[in-house]
KETORDREN-693449 format. One record per residue (C-alpha): x, y, z; residue in one letter. Coordinates in steps of 0.1 Angstrom, whole numbers, plus 5000, padded with zeros to 4 digits. Each point is the difference from the previous one (the first is absolute). Layout:
KETORDREN-693449
XYZA;...
//
This chain:
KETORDREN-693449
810675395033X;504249935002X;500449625004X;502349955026X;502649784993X;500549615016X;502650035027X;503749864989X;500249655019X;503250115021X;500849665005X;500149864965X;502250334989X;502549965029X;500449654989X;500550084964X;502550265013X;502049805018X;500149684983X;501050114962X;503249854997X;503250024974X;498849674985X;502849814981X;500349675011X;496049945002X;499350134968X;498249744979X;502249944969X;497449764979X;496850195010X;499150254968X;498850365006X;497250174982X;501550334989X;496050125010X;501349915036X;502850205001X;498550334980X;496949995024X;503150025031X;501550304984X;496750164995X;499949995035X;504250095005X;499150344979X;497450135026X;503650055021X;501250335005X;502350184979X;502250355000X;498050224985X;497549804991X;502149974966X;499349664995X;503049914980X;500049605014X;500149804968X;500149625004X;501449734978X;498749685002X;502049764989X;498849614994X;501949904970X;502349705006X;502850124980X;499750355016X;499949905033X;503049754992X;501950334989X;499250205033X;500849705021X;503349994984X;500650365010X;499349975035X;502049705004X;502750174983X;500050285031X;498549715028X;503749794995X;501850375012X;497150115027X;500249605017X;503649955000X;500350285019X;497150025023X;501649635005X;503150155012X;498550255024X;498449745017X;503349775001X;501750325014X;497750065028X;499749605011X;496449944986X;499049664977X;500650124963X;497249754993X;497250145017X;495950014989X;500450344986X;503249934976X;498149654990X;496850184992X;501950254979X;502349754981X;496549784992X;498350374986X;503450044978X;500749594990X;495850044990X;498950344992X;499649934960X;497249705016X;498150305017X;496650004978X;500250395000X;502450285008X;498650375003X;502650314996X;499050275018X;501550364982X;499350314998X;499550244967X;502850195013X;503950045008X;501650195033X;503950084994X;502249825020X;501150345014X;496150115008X;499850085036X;498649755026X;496550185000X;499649924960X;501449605005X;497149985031X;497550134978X;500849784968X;500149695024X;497250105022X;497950044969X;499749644992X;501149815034X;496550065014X;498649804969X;502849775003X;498549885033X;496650054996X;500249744968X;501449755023X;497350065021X;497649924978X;501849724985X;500049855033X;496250045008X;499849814965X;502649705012X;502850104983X;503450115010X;503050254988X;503350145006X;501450334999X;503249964984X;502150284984X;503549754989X;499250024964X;500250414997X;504149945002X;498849934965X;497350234994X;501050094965X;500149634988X;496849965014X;498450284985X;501249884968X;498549665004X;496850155008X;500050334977X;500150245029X;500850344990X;503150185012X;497650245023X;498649765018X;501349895037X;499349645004X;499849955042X;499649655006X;499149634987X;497549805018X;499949634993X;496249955004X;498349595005X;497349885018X;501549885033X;500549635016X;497850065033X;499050295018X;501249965033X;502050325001X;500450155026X;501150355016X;503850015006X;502450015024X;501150405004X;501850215031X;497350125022X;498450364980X;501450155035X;503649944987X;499950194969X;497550285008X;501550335010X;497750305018X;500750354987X;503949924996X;502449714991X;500449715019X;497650165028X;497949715000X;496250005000X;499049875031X;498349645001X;496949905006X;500350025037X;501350345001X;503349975008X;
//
């Protein structure tokens, strides 16, 4: 006899779903990570969906203080270009330059070598600069589902990540530091901690209605309600 499977508690997913955060400022710097922690999330990360079912995600995990110390050094190498002028957009258009977002992403650069682990996502392949758009959404849309799904899991375990992409303005340097070969396609770095608290929460977005469209662009789904 087939054993039917327990029901997914719809409640307990929705509130994973929605309350996995970018975690930088409430990542717990003097808290160590077992590396058994982390390989058990991307055990899970690798049940994702990829194109093709190829499989090519490879993973680099990297715990070594000197080795995080040179990857940290990258990203705040491209970090001083990206804030200064995200700084000045916001200037230009009349909001605070000093807001929660730019503080939480200064603390990730000024700390990032403290981060007990950082994970690389890549992929055993390359995709010309040139490819068309189809073979970029398939290279990225190979490993983005695992992406999330190992922050997922890292949050049902109480720890937190980022997905931050600033270092690849560097990717070569990086792949030296780490002996990446040339055909591999790094994605990502994900500064990875156990997390001070866990009240997260889901946050604030424009209503789905906004940016839904029906059949053609900008005809908007209709909301709940029906109109």
């Amino acid at each position: 006899m087939t054993a039917v499977p327990d029901p997914i508690d719809r409640h307990a997913a929705d509130r994973l779903l929605t309350t996995t955060r970018a975690v930088r400022r409430r990542l717990d710097l003097d808290r160590p990570v077992d590396r058994s922690v982390v390989v058990d999330c991307l055990r899970i990360a690798i049940q994702a969906p990829t194109a093709g079912n190829e499989q090519l995600w490879r993973w680099m995990v990297v715990d070594d203080p000197a080795l995080r110390m040179g990857l940290a050094e990258l990203y705040r190498r491209s970090f001083a270009g990206y804030i200064g002028e995200r700084k000045e957009l916001l200037a230009d258009a009349g909001l605070p330059v000093d807001n929660l977002m730019v503080r939480s992403a200064e603390f990730l650069a000024e700390h990032l070598h403290e981060v007990p682990v950082l994970v690389v996502p890549c992929l055993a392949k390359r995709v010309p600069l040139d490819a068309p758009t189809m073979e970029h959404a398939a290279l990225y849309g190979s490993i983005v589902p695992a992406a999330w799904s190992f922050m997922l899991a890292l949050r049902s375990r109480g720890l937190g990540a980022a997905y931050t992409t600033l270092h690849l303005a560097y990717e070569r340097e990086a792949a030296e530091l780490l002996g990446i070969p040339d055909s591999v396609t790094q994605v990502a770095l994900m500064p990875v901690a156990y997390t001070v608290g866990d009240d997260f929460r889901p946050a604030a977005r424009r209503p789905v209605e906004e940016v839904t469209y029906l059949n053609r662009w900008r005809n908007k789904v209709a909301d709940a309600d029906g109109r």
